[in-house]
Structures are given as structure tokens and as C-alpha cells.
NUMI-567186 format. One line per 5 residues: number of its first residue (from 1); their letters; for each residue x, y, z of N, C-alpha, C. Coordinates in nm, 4 decimals, padded with zeros to 6 digits. Layout:
NUM> A> X:Y:Z:X:Y:Z:X:Y:Z | ...
This chain:
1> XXXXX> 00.0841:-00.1182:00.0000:00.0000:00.0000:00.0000:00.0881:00.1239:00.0000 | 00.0155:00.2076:-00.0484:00.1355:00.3413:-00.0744:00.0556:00.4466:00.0493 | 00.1795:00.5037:00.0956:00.1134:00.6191:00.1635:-00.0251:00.6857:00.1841 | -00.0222:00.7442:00.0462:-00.1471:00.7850:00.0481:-00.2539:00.6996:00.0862 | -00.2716:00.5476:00.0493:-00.3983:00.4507:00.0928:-00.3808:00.4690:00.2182
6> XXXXX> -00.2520:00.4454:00.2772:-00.2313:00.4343:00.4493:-00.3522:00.5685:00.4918 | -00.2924:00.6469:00.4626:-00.3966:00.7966:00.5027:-00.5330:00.8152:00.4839 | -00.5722:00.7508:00.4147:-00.7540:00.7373:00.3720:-00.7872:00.6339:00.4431 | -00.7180:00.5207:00.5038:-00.7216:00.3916:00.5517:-00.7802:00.4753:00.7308 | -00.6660:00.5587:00.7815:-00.6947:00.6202:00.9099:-00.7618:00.6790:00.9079
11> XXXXX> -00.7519:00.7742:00.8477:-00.8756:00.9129:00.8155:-00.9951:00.8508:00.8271 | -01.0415:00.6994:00.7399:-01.1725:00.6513:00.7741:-01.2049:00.5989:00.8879 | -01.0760:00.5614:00.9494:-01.1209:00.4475:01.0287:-01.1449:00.5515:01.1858 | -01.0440:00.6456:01.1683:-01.1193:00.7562:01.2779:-01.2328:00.8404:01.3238 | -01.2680:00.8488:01.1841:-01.4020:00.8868:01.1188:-01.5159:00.8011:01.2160
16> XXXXX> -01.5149:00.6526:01.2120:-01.5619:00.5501:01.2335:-01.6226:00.5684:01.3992 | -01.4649:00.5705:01.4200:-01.4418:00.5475:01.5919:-01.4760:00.6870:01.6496 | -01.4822:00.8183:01.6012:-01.4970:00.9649:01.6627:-01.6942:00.9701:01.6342 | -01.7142:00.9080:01.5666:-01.8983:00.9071:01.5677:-01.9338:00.8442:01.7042 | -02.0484:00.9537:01.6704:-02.1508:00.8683:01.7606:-02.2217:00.7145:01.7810
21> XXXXX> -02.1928:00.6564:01.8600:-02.2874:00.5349:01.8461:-02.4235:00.5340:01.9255 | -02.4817:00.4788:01.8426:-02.6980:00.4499:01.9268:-02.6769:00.3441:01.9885 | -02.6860:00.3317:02.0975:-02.6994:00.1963:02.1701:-02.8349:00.1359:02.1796 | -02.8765:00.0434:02.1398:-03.0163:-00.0487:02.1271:-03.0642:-00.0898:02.3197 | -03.1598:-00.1364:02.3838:-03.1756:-00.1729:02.4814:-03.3009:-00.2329:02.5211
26> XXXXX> -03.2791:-00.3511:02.6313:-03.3614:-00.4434:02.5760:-03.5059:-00.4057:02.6553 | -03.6077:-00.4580:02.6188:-03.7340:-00.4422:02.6556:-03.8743:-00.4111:02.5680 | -03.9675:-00.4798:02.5836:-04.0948:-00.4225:02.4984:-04.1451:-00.3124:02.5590 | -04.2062:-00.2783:02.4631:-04.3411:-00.1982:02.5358:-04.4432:-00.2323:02.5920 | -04.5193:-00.1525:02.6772:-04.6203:-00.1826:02.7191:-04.7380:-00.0908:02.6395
31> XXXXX> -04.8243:-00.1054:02.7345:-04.9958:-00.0868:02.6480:-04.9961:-00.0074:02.5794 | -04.9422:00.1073:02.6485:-04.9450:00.2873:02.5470:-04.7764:00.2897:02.4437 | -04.7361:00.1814:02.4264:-04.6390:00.1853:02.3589:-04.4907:00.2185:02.4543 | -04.4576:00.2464:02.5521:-04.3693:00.3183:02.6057:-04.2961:00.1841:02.6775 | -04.2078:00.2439:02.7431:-04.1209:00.1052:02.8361:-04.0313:00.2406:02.9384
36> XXXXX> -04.0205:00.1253:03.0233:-03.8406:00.1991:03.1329:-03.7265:00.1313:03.0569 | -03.6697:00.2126:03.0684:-03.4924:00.1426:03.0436:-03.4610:00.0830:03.1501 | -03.4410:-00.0512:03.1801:-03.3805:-00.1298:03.2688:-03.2750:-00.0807:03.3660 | -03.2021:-00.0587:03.2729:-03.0387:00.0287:03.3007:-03.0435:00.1648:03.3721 | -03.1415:00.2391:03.2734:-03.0994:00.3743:03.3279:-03.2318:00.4490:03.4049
41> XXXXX> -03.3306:00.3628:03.3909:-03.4867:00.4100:03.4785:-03.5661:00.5056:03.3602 | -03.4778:00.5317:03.2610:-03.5839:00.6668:03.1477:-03.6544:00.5987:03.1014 | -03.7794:00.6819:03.1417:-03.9133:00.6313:03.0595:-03.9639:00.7166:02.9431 | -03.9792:00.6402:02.8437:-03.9782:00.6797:02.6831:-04.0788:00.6214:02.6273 | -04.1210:00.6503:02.5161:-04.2832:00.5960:02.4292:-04.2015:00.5912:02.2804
46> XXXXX> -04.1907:00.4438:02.2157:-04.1596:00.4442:02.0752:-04.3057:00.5046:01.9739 | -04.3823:00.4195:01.9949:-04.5193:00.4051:01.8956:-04.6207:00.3928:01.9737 | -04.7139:00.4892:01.9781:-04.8383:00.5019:02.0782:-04.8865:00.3695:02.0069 | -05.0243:00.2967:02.1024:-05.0781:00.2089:02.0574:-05.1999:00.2531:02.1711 | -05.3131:00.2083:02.0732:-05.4275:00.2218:02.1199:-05.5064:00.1081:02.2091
51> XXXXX> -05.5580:00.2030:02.3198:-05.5864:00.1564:02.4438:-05.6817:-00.0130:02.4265 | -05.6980:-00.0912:02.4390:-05.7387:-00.2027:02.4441:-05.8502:-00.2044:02.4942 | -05.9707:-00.2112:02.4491:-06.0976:-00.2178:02.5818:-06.0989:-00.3023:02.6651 | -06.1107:-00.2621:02.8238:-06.1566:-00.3975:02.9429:-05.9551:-00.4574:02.9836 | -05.8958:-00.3577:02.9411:-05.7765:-00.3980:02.9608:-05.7173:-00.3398:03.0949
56> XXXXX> -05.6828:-00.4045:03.2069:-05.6151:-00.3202:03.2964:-05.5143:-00.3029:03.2837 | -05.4401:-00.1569:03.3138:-05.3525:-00.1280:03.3565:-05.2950:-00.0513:03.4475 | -05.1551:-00.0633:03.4685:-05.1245:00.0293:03.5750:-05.0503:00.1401:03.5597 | -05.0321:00.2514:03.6498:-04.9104:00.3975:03.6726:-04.7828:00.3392:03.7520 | -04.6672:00.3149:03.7189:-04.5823:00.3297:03.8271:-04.5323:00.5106:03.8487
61> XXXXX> -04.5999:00.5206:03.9522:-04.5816:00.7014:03.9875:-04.4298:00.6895:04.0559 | -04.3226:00.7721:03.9891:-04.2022:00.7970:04.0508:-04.2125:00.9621:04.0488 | -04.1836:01.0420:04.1690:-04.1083:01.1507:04.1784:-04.2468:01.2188:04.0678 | -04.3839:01.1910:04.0826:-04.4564:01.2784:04.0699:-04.4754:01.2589:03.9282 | -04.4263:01.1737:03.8722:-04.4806:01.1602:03.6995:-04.5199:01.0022:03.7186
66> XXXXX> -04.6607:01.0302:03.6143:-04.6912:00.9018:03.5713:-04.6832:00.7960:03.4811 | -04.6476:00.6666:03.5275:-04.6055:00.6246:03.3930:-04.6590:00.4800:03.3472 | -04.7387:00.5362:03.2572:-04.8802:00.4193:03.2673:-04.8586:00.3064:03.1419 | -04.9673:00.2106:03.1797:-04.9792:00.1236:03.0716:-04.9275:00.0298:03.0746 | -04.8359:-00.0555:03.2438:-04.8081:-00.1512:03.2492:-04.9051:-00.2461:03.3474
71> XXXXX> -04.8833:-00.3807:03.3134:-04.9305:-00.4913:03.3937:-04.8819:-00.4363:03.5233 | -04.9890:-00.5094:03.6041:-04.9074:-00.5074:03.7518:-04.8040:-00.5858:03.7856 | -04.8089:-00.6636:03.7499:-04.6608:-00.7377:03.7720:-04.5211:-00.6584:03.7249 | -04.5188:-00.6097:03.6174:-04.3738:-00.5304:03.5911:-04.3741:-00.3954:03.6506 | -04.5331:-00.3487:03.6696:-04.5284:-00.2538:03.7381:-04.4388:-00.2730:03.8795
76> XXXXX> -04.4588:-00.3428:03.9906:-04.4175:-00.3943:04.1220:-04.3082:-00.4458:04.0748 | -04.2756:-00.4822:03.9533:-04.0972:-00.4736:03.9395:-04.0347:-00.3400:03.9172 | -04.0916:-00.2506:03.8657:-04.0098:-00.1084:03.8204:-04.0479:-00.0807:04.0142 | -04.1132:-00.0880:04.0979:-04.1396:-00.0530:04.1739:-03.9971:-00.0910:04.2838 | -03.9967:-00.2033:04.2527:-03.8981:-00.2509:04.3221:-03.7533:-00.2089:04.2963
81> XXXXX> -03.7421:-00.1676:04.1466:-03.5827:-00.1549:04.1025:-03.5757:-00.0316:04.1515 | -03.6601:00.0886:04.0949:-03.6642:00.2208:04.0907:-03.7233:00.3465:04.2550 | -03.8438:00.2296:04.2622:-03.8798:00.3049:04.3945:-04.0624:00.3176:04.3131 | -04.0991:00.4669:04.3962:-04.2448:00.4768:04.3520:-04.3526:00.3984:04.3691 | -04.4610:00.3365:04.3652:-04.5431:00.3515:04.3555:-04.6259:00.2689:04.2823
86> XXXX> -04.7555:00.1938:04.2411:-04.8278:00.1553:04.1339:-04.9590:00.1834:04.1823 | -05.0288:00.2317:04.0511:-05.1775:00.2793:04.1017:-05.2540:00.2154:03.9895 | -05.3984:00.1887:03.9632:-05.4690:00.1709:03.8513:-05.4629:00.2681:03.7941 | -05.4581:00.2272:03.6153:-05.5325:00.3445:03.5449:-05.6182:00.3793:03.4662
């Protein structure tokens, strides 16, 4: 390889490594589309989905926000990891 390739060879490959990366993370959504991050507790909504009739669900209330649309069971798990709360909704 001649010089010059060497230099387009780094130039890309720094390119590569100085970007940003998206990190993926695991979990579905629940009813209203949304989930917690396992890891980091942020609660986020990919794709609203419409409410289910006769479907229960629950709020896990942390620190005054609600965050609805799970079973009770994962609810009383975010409850447990995070702290807060579960209410009907």
C-alpha cells in the first residue's frame, strides 16, 4: 500500500471510531407503547398504541410523573428496582 492509501485507511477508520454510536436496549413496550430502560430508569414511548378495551392497567408514579400502561406485575418490578409507587389506570 502506498502512503497515500495508508492515510484514507486512518482518516476513515477515525471517522468511524470519533462518531456517535446508538446503543439499542432491551425491553418491549407496554400498552401505550412506552417502556423503562432497565439500566438507566428513562421512561420513553416508541409508537403510541391504542388503548385495548376492558384492559387493565397500571401507573408506576415515581417523583410525581406518571407512567402508565403496564401490567401489575412489571409494574411492582419497576417498583422494586426504581422506587415509587403503582396505582390503577
Amino acid at each position: 500500500m502506498c502512503v497515500r492509501s495508508i492515510a484514507i485507511v486512518l482518516v476513515m477508520v477515525g471517522a468511524v471510531l470519533a462518531g456517535d454510536t446508538a446503543y439499542s436496549h432491551p425491553g418491549a413496550t407496554n400498552a401505550d407503547g412506552c417502556h423503562t430502560n432497565r439500566k438507566t430508569g428513562e421512561y420513553h414511548c416508541h409508537n403510541p398504541k391504542p388503548r385495548v378495551p376492558g384492559t387493565v392497567t397500571y401507573c408506576h408514579v415515581i417523583k410525581g410523573e406518571n407512567r402508565c400502561g403496564y401490567a401489575l406485575g412489571t409494574c411492582s418490578d419497576l417498583v422494586s428496582k426504581f422506587g415509587g409507587s403503582c396505582k390503577p389506570q
